[in-house]
Backbone as JSON Lines, residues from 0, in Angstrom:
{"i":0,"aa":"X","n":[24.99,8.41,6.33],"ca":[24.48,7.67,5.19],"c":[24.41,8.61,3.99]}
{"i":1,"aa":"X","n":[25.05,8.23,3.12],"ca":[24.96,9.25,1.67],"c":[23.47,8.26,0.88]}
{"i":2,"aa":"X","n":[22.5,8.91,0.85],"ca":[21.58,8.5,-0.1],"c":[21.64,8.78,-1.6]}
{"i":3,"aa":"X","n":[22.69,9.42,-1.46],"ca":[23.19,9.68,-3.46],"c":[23.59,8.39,-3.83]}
{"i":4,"aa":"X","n":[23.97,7.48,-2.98],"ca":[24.37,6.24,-3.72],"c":[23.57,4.94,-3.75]}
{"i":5,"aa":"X","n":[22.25,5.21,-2.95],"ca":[21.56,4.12,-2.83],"c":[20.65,3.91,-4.52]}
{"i":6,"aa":"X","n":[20.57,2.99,-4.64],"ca":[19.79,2.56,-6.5],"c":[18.3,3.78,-6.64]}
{"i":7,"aa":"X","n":[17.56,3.72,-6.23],"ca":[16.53,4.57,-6.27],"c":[16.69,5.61,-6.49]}
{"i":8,"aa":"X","n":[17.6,6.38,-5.72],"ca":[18.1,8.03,-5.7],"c":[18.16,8.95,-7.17]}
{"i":9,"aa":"X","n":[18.93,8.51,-7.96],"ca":[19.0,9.02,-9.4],"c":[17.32,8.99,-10.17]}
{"i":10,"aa":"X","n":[16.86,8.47,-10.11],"ca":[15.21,7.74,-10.72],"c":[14.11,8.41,-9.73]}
{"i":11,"aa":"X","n":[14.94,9.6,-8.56],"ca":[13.3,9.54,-7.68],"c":[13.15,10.89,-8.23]}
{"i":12,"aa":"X","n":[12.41,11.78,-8.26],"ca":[11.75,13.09,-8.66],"c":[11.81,13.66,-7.18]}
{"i":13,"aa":"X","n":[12.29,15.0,-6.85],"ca":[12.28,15.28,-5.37],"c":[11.65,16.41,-5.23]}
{"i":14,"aa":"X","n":[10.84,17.2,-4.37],"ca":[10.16,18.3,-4.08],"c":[10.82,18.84,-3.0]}
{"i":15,"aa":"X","n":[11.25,20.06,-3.17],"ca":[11.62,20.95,-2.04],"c":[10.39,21.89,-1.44]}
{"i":16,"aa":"X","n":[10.77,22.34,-0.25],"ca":[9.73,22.91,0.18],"c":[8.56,24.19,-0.78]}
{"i":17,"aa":"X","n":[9.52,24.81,-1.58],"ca":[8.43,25.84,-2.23],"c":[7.63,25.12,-3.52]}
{"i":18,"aa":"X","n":[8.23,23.69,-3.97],"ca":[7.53,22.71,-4.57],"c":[6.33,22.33,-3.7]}
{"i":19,"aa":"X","n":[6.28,22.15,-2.79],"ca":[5.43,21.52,-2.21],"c":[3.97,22.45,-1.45]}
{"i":20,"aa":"X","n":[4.74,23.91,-1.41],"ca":[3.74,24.58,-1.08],"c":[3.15,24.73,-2.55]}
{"i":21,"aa":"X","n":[3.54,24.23,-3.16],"ca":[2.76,25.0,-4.59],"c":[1.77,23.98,-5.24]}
{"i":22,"aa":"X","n":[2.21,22.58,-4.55],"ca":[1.59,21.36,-4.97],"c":[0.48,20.85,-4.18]}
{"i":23,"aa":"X","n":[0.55,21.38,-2.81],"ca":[-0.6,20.88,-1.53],"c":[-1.53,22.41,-1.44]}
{"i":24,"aa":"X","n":[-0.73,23.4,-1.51],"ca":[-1.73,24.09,-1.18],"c":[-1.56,25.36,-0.41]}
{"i":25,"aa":"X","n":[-0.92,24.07,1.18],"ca":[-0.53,24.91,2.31],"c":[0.71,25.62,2.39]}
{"i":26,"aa":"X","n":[0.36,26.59,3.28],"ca":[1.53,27.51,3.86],"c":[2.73,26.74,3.88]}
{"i":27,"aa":"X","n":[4.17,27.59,3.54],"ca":[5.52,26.97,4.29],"c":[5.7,26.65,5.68]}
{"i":28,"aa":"X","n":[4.68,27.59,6.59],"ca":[4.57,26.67,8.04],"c":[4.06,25.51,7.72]}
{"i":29,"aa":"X","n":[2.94,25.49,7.5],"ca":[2.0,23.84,7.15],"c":[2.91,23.19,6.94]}
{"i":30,"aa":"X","n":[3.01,23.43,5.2],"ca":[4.53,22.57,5.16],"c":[5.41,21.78,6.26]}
{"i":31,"aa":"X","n":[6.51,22.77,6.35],"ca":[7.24,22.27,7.61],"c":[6.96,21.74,8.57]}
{"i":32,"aa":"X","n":[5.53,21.85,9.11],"ca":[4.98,20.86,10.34],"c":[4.68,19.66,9.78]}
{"i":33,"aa":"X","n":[4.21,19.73,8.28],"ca":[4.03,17.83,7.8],"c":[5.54,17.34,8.54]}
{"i":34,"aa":"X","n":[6.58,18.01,8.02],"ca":[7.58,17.1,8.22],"c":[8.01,16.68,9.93]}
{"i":35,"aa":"X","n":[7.87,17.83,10.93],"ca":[7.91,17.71,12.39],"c":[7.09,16.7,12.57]}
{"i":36,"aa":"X","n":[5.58,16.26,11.93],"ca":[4.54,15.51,12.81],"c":[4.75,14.04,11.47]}
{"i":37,"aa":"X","n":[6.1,14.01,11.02],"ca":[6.24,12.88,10.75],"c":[5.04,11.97,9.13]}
{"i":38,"aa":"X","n":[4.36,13.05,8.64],"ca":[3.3,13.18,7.88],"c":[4.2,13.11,6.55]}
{"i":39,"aa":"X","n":[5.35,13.67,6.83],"ca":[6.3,13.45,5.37],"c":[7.82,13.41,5.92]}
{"i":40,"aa":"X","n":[8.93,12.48,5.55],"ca":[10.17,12.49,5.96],"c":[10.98,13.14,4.81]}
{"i":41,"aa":"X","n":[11.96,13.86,4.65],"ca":[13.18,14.24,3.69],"c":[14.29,14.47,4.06]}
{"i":42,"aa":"X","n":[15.17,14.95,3.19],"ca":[16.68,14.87,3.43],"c":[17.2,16.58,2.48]}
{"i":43,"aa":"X","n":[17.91,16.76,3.51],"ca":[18.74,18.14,3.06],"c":[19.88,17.68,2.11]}
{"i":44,"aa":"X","n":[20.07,16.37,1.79],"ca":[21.39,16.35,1.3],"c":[21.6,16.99,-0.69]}
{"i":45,"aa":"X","n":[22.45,17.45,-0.56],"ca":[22.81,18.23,-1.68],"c":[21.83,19.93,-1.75]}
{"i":46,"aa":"X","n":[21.37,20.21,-0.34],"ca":[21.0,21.29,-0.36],"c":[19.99,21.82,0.54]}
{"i":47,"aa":"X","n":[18.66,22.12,0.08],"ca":[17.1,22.25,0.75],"c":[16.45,20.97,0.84]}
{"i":48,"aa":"X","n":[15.77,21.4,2.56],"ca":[14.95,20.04,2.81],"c":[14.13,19.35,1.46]}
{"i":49,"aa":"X","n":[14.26,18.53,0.83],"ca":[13.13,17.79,0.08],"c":[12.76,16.81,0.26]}
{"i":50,"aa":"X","n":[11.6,16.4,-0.21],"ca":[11.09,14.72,-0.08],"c":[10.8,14.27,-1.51]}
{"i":51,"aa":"X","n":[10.71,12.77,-1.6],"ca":[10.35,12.05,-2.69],"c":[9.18,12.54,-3.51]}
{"i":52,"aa":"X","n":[8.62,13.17,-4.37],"ca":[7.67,12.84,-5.08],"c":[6.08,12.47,-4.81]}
{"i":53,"aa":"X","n":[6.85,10.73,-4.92],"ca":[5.68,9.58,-4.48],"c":[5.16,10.17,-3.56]}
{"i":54,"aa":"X","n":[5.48,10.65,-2.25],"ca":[4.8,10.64,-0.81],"c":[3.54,11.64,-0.8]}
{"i":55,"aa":"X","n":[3.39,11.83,-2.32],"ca":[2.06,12.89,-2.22],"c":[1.31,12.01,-3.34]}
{"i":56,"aa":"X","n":[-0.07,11.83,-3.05],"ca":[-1.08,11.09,-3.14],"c":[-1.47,11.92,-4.86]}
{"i":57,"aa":"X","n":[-2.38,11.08,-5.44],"ca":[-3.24,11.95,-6.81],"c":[-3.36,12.93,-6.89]}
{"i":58,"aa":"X","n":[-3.85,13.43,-5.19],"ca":[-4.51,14.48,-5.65],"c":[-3.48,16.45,-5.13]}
{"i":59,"aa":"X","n":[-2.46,15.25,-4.95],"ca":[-1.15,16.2,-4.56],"c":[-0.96,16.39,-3.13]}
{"i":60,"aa":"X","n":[-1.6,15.88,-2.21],"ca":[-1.38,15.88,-0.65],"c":[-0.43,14.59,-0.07]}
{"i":61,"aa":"X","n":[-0.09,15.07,0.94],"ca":[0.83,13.54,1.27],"c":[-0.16,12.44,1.28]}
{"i":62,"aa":"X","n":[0.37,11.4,1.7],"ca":[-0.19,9.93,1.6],"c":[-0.19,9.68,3.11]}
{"i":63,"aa":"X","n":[-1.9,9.56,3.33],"ca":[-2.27,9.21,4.5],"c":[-1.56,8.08,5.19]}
{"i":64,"aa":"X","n":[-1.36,7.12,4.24],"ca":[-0.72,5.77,5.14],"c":[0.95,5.71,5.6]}
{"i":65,"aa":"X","n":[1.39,6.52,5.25],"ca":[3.0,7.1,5.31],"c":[3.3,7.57,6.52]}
{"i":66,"aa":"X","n":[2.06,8.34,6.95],"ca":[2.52,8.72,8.73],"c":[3.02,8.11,9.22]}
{"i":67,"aa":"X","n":[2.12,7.1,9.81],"ca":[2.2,6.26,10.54],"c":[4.0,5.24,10.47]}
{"i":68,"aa":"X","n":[3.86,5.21,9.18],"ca":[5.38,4.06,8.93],"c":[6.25,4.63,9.2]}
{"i":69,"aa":"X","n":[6.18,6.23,9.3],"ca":[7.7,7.16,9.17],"c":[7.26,6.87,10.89]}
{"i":70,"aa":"X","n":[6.46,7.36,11.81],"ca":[6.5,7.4,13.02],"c":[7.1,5.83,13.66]}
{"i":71,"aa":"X","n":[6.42,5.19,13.26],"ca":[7.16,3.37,13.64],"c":[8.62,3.37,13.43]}
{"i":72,"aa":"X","n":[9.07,4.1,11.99],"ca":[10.54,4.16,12.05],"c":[11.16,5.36,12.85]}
{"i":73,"aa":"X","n":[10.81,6.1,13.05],"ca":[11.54,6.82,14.03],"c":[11.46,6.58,15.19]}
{"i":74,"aa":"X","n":[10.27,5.88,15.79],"ca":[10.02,5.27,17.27],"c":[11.38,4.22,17.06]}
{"i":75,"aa":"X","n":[11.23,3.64,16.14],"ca":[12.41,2.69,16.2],"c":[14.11,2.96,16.12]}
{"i":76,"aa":"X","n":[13.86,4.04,16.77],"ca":[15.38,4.83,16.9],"c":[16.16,5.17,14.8]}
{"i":77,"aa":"X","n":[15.65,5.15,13.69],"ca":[15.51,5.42,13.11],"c":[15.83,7.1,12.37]}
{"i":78,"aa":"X","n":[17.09,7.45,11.86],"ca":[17.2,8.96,11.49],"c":[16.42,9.12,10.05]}
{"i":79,"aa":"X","n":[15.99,10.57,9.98],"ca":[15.1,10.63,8.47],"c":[15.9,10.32,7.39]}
{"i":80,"aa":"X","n":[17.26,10.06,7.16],"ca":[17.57,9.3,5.95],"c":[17.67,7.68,6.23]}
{"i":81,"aa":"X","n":[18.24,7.39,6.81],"ca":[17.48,6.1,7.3],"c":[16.42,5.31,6.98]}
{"i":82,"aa":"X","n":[15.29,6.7,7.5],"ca":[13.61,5.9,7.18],"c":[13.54,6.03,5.66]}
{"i":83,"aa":"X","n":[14.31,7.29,5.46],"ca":[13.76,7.33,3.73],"c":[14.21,6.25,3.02]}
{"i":84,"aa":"X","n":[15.6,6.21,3.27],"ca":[16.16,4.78,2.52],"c":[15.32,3.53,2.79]}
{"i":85,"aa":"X","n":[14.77,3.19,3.88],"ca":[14.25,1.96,4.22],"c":[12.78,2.15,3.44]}
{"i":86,"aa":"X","n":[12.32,3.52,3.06],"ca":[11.27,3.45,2.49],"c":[10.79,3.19,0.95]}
{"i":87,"aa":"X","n":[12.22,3.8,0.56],"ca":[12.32,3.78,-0.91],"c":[13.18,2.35,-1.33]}
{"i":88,"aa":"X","n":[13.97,2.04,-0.74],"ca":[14.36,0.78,-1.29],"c":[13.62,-0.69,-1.3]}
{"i":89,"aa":"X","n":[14.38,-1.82,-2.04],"ca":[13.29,-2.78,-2.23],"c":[13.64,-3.63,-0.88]}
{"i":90,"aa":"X","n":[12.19,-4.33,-0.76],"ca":[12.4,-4.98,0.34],"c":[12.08,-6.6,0.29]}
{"i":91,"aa":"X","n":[12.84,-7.45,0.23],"ca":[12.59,-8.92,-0.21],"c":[11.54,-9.01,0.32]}
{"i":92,"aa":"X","n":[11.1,-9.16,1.57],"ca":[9.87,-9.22,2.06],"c":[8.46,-9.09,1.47]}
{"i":93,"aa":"X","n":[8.42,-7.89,1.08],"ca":[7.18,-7.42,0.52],"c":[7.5,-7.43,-1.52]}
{"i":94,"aa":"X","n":[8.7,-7.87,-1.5],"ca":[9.14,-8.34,-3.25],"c":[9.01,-6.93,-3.94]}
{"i":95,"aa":"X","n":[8.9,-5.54,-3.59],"ca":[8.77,-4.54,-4.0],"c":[9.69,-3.19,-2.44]}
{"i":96,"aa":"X","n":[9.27,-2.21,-2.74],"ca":[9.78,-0.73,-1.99],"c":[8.55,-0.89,-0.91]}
{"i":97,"aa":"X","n":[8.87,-0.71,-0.01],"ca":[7.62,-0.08,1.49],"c":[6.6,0.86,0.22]}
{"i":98,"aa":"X","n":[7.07,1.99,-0.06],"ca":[6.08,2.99,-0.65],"c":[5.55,2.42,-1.85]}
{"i":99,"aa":"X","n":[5.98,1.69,-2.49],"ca":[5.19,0.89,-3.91],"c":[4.03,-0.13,-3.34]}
{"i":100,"aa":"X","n":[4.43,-0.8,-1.9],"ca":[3.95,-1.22,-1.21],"c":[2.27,-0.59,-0.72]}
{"i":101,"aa":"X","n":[2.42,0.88,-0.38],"ca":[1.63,1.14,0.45],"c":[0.61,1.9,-0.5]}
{"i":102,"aa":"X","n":[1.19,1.94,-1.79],"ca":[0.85,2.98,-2.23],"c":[-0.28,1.49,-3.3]}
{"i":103,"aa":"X","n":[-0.34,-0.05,-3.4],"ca":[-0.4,-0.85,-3.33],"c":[-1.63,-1.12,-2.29]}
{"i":104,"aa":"X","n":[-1.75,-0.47,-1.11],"ca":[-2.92,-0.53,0.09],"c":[-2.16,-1.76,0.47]}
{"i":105,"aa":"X","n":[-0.74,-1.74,0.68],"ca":[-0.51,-2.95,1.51],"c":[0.11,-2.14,3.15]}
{"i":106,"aa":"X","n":[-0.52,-1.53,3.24],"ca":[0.01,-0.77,4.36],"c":[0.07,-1.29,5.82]}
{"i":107,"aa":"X","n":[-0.57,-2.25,6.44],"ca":[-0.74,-2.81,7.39],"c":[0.49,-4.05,7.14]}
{"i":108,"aa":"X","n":[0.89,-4.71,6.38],"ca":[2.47,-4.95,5.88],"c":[3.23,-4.48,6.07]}
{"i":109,"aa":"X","n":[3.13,-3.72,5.39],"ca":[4.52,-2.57,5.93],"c":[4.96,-1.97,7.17]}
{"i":110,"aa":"X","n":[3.66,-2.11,7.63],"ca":[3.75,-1.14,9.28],"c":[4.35,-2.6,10.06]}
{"i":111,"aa":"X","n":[3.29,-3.29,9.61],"ca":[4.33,-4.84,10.44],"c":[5.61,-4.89,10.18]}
{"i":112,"aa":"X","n":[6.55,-5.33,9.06],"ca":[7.57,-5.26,8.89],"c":[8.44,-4.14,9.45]}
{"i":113,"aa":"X","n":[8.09,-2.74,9.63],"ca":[8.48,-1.72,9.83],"c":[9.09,-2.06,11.71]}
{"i":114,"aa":"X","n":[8.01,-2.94,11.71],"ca":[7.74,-2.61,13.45],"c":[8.73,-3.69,13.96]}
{"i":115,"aa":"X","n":[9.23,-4.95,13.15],"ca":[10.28,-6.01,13.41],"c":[11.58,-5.53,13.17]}
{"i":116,"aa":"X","n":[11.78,-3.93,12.31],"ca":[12.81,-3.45,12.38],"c":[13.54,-3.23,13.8]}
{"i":117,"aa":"X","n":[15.03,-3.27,13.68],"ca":[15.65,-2.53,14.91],"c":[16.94,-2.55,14.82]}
């Protein structure tokens, strides 16, 4: 899946890992375990692991309700560009993106929908 071509991609703001240690706080281990325990999903493509932006909350930490949806999509046989695309794009369903969605407190939506995926 090339995510350079999906509509969102050009318009998203992306954080690579030494972005992100500089924005949360934690160590580049920390870091890197958000992404193992599914706490944040990204994509190497065009270089270093990064993730979206959005997936970090006000106060610069990831977004509590995001776990969970990235874990439902990867339980659901699901690869991390995959989930990202399914996260960032719009979804007739919810008439907006999963993450505009959740970020919305429609998160129990999303995890439903997430979970009829396959």
């Amino acid at each position: 899946m090339d995510l350079s071509q999906q509509p969102w991609f050009a318009d998203t703001e992306w954080l690579a890992v030494p972005d992100l240690v500089e924005k949360t706080g934690m160590s580049v281990s920390r870091v890197r375990r958000l992404f193992d325990e599914h706490a944040l999903v990204g994509t190497r493509l065009g270089g270093p692991l990064r993730t979206p932006a959005v997936f970090l909350d006000d106060e610069g930490q990831p977004r509590g309700d995001l776990r969970g949806t990235i874990t439902v999509l990867a339980d659901n046989g699901f690869t991390d560009d995959e989930a990202l695309d399914w996260i960032m794009s719009d979804d007739d369903s919810l008439g907006t993106s999963p993450i505009e969605a959740l970020r919305a407190g429609r998160k129990a939506e999303v995890r439903r929908i997430a979970q009829g995926l396959l």
